[in-house]
C-alpha positions as CSV (number, residue, x, y, z in Angstrom):
1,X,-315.4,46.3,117.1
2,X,-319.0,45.7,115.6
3,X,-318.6,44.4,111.8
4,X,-319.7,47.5,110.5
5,X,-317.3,49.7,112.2
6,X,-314.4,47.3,110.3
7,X,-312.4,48.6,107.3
8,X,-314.0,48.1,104.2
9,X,-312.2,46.4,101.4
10,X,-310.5,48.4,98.7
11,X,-311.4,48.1,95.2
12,X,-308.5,45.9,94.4
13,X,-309.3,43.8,97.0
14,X,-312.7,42.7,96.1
15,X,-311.9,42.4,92.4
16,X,-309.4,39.6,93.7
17,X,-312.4,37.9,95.7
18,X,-314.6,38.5,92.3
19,X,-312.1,37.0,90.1
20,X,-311.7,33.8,92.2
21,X,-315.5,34.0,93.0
22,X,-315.4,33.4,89.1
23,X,-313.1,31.1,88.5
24,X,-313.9,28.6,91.7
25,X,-317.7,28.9,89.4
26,X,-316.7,27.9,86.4
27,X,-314.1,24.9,87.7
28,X,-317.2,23.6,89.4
29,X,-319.3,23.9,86.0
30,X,-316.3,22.2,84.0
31,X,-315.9,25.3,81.8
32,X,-312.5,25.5,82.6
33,X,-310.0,23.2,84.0
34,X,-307.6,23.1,87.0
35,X,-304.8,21.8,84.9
36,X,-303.3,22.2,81.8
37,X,-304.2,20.9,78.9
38,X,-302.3,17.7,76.4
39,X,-301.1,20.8,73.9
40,X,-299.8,22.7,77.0
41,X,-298.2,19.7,78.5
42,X,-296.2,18.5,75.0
43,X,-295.0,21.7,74.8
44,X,-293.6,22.4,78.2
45,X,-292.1,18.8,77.8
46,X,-290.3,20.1,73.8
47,X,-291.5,16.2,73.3
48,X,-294.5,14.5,72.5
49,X,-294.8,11.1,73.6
50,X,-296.2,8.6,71.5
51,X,-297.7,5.0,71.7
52,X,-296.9,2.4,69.5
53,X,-296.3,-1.1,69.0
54,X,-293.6,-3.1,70.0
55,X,-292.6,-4.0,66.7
56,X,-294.4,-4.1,63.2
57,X,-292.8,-4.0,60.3
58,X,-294.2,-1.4,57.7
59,X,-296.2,0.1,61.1
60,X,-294.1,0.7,63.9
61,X,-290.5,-1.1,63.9
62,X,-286.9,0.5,64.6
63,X,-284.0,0.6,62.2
64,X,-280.5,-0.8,62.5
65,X,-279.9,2.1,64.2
66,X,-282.6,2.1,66.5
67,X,-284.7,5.0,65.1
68,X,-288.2,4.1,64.6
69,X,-290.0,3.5,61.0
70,X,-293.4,3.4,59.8
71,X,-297.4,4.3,59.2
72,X,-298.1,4.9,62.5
73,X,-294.9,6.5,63.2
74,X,-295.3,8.9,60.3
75,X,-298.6,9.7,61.6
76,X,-296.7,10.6,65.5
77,X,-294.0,12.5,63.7
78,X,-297.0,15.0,61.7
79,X,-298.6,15.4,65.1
80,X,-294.9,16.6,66.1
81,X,-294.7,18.9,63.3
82,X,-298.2,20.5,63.7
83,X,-297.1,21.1,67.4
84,X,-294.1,21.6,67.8
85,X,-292.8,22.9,64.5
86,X,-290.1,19.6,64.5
87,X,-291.2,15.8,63.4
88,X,-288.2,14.6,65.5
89,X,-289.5,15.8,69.0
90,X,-291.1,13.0,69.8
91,X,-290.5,9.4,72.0
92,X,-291.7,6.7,70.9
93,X,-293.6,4.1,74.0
94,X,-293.7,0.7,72.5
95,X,-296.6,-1.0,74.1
96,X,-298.0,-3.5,73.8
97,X,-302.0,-4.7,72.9
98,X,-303.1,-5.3,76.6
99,X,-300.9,-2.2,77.7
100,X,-301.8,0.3,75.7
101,X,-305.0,2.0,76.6
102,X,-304.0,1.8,80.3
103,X,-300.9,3.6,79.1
104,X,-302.9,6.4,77.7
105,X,-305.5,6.9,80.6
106,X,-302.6,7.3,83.1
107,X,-300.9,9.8,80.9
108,X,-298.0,8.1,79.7
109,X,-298.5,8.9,76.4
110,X,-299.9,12.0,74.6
111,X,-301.4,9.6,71.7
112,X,-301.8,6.2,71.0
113,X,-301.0,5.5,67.2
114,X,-301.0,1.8,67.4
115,X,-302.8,0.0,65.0
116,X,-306.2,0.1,67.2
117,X,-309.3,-1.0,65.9
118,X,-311.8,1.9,66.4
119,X,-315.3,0.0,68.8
120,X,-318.2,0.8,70.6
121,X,-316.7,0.3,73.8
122,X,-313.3,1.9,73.3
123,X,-315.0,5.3,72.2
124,X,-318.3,5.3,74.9
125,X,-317.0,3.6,77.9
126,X,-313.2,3.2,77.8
127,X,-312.9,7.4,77.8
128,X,-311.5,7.8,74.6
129,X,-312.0,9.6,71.6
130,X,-310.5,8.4,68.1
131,X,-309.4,10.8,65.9
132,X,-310.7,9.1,62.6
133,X,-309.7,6.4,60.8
134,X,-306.0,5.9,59.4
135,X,-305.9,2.6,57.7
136,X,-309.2,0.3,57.2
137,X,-308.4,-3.4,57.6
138,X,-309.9,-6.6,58.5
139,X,-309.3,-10.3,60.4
140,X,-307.3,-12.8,58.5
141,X,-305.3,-16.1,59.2
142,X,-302.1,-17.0,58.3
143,X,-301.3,-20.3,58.1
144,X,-298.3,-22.9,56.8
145,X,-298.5,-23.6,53.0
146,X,-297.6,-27.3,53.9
147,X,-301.1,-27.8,56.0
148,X,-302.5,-27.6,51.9
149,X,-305.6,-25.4,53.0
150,X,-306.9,-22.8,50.8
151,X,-310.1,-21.6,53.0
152,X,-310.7,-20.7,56.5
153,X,-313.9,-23.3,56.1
154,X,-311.4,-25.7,56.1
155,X,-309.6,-25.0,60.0
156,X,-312.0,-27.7,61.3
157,X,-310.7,-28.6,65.1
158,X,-307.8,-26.4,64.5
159,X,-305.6,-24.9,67.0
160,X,-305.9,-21.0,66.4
161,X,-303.4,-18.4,68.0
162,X,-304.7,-15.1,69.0
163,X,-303.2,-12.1,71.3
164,X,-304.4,-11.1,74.1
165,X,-306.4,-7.6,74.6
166,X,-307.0,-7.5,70.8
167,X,-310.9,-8.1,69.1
168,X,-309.4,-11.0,67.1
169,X,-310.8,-14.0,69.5
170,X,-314.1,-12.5,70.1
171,X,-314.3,-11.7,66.1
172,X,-313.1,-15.5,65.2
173,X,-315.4,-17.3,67.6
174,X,-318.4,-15.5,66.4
175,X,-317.4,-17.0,62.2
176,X,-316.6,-20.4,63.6
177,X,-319.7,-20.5,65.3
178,X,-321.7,-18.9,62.6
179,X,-320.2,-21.5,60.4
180,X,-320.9,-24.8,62.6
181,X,-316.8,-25.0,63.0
182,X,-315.2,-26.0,66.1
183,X,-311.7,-25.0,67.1
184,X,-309.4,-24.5,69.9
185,X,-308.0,-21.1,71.0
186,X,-304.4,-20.5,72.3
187,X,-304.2,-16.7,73.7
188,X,-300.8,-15.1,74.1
189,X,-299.5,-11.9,75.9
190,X,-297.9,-10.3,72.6
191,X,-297.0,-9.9,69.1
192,X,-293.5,-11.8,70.1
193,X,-294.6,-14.4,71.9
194,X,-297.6,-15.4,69.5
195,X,-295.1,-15.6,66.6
196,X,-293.1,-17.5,68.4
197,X,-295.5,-20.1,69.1
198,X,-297.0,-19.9,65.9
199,X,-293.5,-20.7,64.5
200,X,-292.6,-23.6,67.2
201,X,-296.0,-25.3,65.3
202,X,-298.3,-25.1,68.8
203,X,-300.8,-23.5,66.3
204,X,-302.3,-24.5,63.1
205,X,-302.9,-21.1,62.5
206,X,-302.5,-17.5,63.5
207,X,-305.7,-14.6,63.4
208,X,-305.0,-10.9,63.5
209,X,-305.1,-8.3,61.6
210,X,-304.4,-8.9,57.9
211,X,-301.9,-5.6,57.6
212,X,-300.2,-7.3,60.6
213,X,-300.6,-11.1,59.6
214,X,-298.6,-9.6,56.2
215,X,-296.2,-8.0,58.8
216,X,-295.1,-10.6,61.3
217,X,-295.3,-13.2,58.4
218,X,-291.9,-11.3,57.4
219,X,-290.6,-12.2,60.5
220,X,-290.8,-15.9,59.9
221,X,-287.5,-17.9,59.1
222,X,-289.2,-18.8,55.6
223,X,-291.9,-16.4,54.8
224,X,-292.9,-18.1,51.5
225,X,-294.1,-21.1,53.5
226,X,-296.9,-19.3,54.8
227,X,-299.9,-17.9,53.4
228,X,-302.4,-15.7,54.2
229,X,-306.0,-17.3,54.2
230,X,-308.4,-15.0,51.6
231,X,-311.2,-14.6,54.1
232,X,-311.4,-11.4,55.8
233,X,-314.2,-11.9,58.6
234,X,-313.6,-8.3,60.8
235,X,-314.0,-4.9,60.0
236,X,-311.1,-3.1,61.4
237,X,-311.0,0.7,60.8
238,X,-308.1,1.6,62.7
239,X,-306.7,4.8,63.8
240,X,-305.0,6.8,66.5
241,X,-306.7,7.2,69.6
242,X,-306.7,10.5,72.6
243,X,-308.6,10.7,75.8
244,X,-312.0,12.0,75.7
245,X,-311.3,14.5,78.5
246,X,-309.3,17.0,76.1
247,X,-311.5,18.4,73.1
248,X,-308.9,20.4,71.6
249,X,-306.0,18.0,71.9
250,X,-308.5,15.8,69.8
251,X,-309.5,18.2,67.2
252,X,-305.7,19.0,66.7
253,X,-305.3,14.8,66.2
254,X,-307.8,14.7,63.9
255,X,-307.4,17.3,61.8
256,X,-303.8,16.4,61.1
257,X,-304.9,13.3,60.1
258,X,-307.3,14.8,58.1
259,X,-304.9,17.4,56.5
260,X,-303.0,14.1,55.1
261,X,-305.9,12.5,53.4
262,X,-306.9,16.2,52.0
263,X,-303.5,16.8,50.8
264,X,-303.5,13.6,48.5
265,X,-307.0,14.6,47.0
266,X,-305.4,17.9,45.8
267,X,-302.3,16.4,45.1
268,X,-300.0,18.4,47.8
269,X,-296.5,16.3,47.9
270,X,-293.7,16.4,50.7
271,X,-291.3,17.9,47.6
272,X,-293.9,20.8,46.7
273,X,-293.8,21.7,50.3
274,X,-290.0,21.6,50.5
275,X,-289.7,23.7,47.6
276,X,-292.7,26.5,49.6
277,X,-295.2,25.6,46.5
278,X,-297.8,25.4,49.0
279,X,-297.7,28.0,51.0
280,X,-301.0,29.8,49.2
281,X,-302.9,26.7,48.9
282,X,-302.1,25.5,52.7
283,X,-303.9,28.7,54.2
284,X,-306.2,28.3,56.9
285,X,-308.8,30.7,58.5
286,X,-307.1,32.7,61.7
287,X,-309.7,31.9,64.1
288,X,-308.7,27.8,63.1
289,X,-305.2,28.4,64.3
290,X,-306.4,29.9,67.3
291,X,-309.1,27.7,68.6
292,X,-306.7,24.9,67.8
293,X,-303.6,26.5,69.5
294,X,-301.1,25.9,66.1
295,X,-298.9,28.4,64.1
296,X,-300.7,29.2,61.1
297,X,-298.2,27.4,59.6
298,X,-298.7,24.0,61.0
299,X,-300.0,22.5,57.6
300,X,-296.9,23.1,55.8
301,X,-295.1,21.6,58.5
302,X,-296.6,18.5,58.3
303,X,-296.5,17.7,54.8
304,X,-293.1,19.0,54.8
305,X,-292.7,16.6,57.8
306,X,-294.2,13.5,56.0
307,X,-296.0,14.1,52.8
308,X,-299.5,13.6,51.5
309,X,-301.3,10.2,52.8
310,X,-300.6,8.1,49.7
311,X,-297.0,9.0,50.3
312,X,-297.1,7.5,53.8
313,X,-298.7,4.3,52.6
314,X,-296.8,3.5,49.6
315,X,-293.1,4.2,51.5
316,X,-294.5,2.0,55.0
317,X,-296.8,-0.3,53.2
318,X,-297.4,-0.2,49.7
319,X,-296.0,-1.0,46.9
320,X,-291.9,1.0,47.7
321,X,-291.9,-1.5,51.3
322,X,-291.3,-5.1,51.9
323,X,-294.7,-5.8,52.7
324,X,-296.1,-4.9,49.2
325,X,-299.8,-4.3,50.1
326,X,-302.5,-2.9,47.7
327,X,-304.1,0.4,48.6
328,X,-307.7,-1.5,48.6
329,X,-310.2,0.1,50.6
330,X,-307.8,2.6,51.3
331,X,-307.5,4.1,48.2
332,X,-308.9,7.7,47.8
333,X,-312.8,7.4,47.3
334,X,-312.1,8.9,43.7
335,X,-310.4,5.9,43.1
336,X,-311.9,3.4,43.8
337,X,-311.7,3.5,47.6
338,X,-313.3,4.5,51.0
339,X,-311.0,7.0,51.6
340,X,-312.0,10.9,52.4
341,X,-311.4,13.8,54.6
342,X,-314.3,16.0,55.8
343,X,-313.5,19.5,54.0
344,X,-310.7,21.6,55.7
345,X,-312.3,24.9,54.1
């Protein structure tokens, strides 16, 4: 049969070969993607899963009865709420520093809320997009109150402890060596194993984070024989981090996070949401909700969920926890802080 004796395709058939033509175009351009997005993904699973640390009090720690407590944890359980309508759905990864970015990239966890420091590298090269900052901190020492020292001047040919996969090395050898002061470095896998050997005395002192030098210093057998050095040599704005690969799974991170900071500026409490106060002043344009894929009201959700930033911080870390830290720096900008959210109107 010569081709143009053949049957001619119907009409249904070559809107089929059209509409593939179409979409086999705009996979190859990246418009679209062959699989489904994070959103899609948490909610076919009824669970998001969430990275955290393997244990920091006031950040990420379980409860006598194994339920899990804390700043970053609050800020998993909003992303819950905005999602999935329910701050309980999610399961918590506890990871730890040299884990946890490999642990995102392979998809074993929908966020990392892990008290990350936000860098260069991280955000261009390592694939991944932070969704602002949380909590802005810097690089301390901890040290034993018996060793008499008041500065970090003074840790002349000191042994220093450090964990592994964290900025705190690079950031210390860069002040020693600004500051003609030689020491010796001691790198350890994890949180646990650092304290330990900070606590068996193979260190003269420990470097991290100050939020978490204040944290695992709680851990000690006799906190008030340690001190925290006053030096802060880092900036640290941390924060929680998604891949780069999924703008609107980003966008949803970040603007939760944002929602928090916004609702303390306006005052918005976890109790005025429980009581429906803010459903009015909660509103958000339609065409939000639907380019981020939330119910309309996802807002509510989360401050019922969690409450208003300040809330989080004073109940995890501030001034109603063990841990007793100042707001600082992370006090709202109208008071005295660095703290704002870009506006949500």
């Amino acid at each position: 049969m010569r081709r143009w004796d053949r049957p001619q395709p119907g009409l249904g058939q070559r809107l089929i070969r059209y509409v593939v033509l179409v979409v086999f175009v705009l996979l190859l351009s990246g418009r679209i993607s062959a699989t489904a997005g994070t959103l899609d993904d948490v909610r076919q699973r009824g669970m998001l899963n969430c990275g955290v640390s393997e244990g920091i009090i006031g950040f990420s720690s379980t409860r006598a009865d194994k339920t899990w407590s804390g700043f970053d944890v609050d800020y998993c359980r909003a992303v819950a709420a905005a999602v999935l309508g329910d701050s309980m759905k999610v399961a918590f990864v506890p990871l730890s520093a040299a884990t946890r970015f490999d642990a995102l990239a392979n998809k074993k966890i929908d966020v990392l809320s892990r008290n990350t420091t936000w860098t260069l590298a991280r955000d261009v090269v390592g694939g991944f997009e932070f969704a602002g900052v949380s909590y802005y901190d810097g690089q301390g020492f901890m040290t034993r109150r018996s060793n008499g020292l008041s500065s970090t001047l003074q840790l002349t040919q000191a042994v220093i402890c450090v964990i592994d996969g964290t900025t705190a090395r690079a950031n210390a050898e860069q002040y020693f060596s600004a500051n003609s002061i030689t020491v010796t470095f001691k790198t350890f896998a994890d949180r646990s194993s650092v304290i330990k050997a900070y606590q068996d005395e193979q260190c003269d002192a420990y470097s991290a984070d100050r939020s978490g030098l204040a944290s695992d210093r709680l851990r000690l057998k006799k906190p008030d024989d340690h001190i925290l050095l006053p030096e802060v040599i880092s900036k640290e704005p941390l924060g929680p981090v998604m891949r780069q690969d999924d703008l609107q799974w980003v966008e949803v991170g970040r603007w939760v996070l944002n929602l928090l900071v916004t609702a303390e500026e306006l005052g918005w409490t976890r109790a005025m949401a429980a009581k429906g106060a803010l459903e009015p002043e909660l509103s958000v344009a339609d065409a939000v909700h639907k380019k981020l894929g939330l119910d309309p009201k996802w807002p509510i959700a989360v401050i019922k969920a969690v409450g208003n930033y300040g809330e989080i911080f004073e109940r995890n870390v501030g001034a109603q926890s063990p841990l007793d830290l100042p707001r600082g720096v992370n006090a709202l900008w109208s008071r005295g802080g660095i703290l704002y959210a870009p506006p949500m109107r």
